[in-house]
C-alpha positions in Angstrom: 33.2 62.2 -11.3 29.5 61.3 -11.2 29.5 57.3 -12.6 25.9 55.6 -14.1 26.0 52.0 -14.9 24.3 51.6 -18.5 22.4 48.1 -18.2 20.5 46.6 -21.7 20.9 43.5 -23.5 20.6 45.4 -26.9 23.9 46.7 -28.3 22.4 49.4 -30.4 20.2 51.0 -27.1 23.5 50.7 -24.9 25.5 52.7 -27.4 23.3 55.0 -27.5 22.5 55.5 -23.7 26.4 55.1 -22.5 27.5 57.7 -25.1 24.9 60.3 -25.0 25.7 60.0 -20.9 29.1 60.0 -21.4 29.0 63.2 -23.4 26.7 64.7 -20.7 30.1 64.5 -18.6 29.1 60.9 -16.3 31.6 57.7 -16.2 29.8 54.8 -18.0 30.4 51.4 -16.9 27.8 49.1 -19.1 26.6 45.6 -18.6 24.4 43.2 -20.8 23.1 41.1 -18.9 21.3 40.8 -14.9 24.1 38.9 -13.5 26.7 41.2 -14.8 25.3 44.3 -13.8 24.5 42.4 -10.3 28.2 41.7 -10.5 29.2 45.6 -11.1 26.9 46.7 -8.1 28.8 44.4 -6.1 32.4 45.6 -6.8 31.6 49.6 -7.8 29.5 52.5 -6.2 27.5 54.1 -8.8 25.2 57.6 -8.8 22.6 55.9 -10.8 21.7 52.8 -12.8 19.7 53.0 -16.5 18.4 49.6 -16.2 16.5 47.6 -18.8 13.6 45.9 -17.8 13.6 42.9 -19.9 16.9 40.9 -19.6 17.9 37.8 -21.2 18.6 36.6 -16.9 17.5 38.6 -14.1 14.9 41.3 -15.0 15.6 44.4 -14.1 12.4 44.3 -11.2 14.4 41.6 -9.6 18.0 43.5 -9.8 16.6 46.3 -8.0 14.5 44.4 -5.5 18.0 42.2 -4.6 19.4 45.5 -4.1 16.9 47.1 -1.7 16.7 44.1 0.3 20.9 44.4 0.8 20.2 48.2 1.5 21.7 49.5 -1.9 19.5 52.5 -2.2 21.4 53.5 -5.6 19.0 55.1 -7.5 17.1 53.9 -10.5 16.1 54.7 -14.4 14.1 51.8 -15.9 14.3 51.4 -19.5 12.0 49.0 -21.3 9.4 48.6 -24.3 6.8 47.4 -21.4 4.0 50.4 -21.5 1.0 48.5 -19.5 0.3 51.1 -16.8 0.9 48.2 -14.3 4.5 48.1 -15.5 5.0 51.6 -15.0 3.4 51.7 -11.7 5.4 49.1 -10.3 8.4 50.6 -12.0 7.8 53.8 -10.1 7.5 51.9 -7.0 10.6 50.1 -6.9 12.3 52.6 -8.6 12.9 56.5 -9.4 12.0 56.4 -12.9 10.5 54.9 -15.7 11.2 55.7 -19.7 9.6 53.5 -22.5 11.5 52.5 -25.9 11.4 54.1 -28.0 12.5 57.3 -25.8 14.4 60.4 -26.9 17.7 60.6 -25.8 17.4 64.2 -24.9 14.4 62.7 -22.6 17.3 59.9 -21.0 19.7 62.6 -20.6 17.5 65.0 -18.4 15.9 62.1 -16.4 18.8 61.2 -15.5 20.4 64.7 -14.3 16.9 65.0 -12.6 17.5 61.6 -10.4 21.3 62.7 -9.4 20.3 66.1 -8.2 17.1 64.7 -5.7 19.7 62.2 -4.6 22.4 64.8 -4.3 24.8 63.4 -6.3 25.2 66.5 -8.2 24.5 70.1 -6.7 23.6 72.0 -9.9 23.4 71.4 -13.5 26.6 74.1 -14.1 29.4 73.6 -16.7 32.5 76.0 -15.5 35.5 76.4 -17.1 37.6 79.6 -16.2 35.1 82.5 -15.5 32.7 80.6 -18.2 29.6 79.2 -16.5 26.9 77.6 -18.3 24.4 76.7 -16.4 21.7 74.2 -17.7 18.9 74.3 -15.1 18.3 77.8 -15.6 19.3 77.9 -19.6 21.9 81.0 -18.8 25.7 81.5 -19.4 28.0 84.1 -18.0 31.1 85.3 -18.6 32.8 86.9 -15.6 29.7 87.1 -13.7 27.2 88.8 -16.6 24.9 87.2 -18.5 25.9 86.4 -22.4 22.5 85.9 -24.3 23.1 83.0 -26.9 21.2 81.8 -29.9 20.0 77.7 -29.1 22.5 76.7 -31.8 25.8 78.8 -30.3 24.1 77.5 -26.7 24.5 73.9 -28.3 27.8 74.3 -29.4 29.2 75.8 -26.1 27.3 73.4 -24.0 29.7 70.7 -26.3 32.7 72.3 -25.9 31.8 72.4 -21.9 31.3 69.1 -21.3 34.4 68.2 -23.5 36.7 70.8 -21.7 40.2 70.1 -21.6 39.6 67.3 -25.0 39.8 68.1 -28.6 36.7 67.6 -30.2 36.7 67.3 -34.6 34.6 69.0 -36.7 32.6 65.5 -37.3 32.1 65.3 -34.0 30.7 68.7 -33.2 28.4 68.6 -36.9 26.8 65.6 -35.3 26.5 66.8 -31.9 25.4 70.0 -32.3 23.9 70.1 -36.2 22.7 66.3 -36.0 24.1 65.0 -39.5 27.1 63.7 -40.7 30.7 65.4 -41.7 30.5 65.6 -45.4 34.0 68.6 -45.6 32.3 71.3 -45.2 33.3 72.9 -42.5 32.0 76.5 -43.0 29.4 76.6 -40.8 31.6 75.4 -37.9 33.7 77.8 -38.4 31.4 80.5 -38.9 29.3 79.5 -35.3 33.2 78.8 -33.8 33.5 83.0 -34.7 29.9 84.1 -33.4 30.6 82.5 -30.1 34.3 83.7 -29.6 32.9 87.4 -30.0 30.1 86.6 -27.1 32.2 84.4 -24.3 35.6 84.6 -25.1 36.4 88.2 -25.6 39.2 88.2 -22.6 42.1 87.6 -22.3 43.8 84.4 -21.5 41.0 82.8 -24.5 39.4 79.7 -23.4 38.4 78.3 -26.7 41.2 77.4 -29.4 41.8 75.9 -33.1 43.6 72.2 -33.2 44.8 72.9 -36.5 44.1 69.7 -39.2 41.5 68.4 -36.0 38.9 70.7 -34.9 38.6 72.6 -31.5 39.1 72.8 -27.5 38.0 74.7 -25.0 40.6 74.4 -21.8 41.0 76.3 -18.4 43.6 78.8 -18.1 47.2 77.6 -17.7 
């Protein structure tokens, strides 16, 4: 599995980045702090680092220049609040990319993929499962080789159920994912989006996407 090591100081911002990279199917391993993150590069091999600049330690410049001068080429996201156009020049230098706070996390997320496919840690931006292929570069799913056209919400919602494959995910979860707002028991539009997209990608048999009773959904490979 591809693994990114989350590194900011601010609880809030590390949440954030670790989950919304987690969901996006990556292994988080997060540190707070210069030293600790130093520590992690030592003892694990990561596919990318999302690295704050401003530490309460070691800046993030200097964790990356330590690196390079040990030959750890691992590449590098810098996050920070620092906008100057020096900053981001020497950010770019020394690194592969540079995001400002605020920063959407949609933003984070495709930076990201971008850095792991020039460095080749992932081939394609594909989601399989069964003869279900999403794939995210080119905003197209198939089912058994043809194309299924799919409205950006039912895209959404089986891009979620992709990267979760194999997990049960609740209907709180997927309202928040996929809709952006909070479970409140109404669970009709779920459902209703849960039918549209059965008819459109899972219309053979064995069925790929199925009802936890009580819980809320999962979408698993053939047994």
């Amino acid at each position: 599995m591809t693994r990114a090591l989350v590194v900011d100081d601010e609880p809030n911002i590390s949440y954030l980045v670790a989950t919304s990279l987690r969901l996006d199917g990556l292994e988080i391993t997060t540190a707070a702090t210069g030293n600790e993150a130093l520590a992690a590069l030592r003892s694990d091999r990561f596919d990318v680092v999302v690295l704050d600049v401003m530490l309460p330690d070691v800046d993030g410049f200097e964790i990356v220049r330590r690196l390079r001068a040990q030959g750890d080429s691992t590449p590098v996201l810098f996050l920070t609040a620092k906008d100057q156009t020096a900053d981001r020049v020497h950010g770019l230098t020394i690194g592969d990319d540079y995001l400002t706070k605020p920063f959407a996390v949609e933003e984070l997320v495709a930076r990201v993929r971008l850095i792991l496919r020039r460095s080749g840690s992932v081939e394609s931006n594909a989601l399989e499962v069964g003869d279900l292929r999403l794939d995210d570069d080119a905003h197209l799913v198939f089912k058994a080789g043809q194309e299924v056209h799919l409205s950006p919400t039912e895209y959404k919602l089986l891009r979620f159920l992709l990267v979760n494959a194999d997990k049960v995910v609740s209907r709180a979860q997927i309202l928040d994912h996929v809709w952006e707002y909070d479970f409140d028991g109404e669970s009709a539009i779920i459902e209703s989006f849960m039918s549209f997209l059965r008819k459109r990608v899972d219309t053979t048999e064995p069925k790929l996407i199925h009802t936890v009773r009580g819980v809320g959904y999962s979408l698993r490979a053939p047994r």
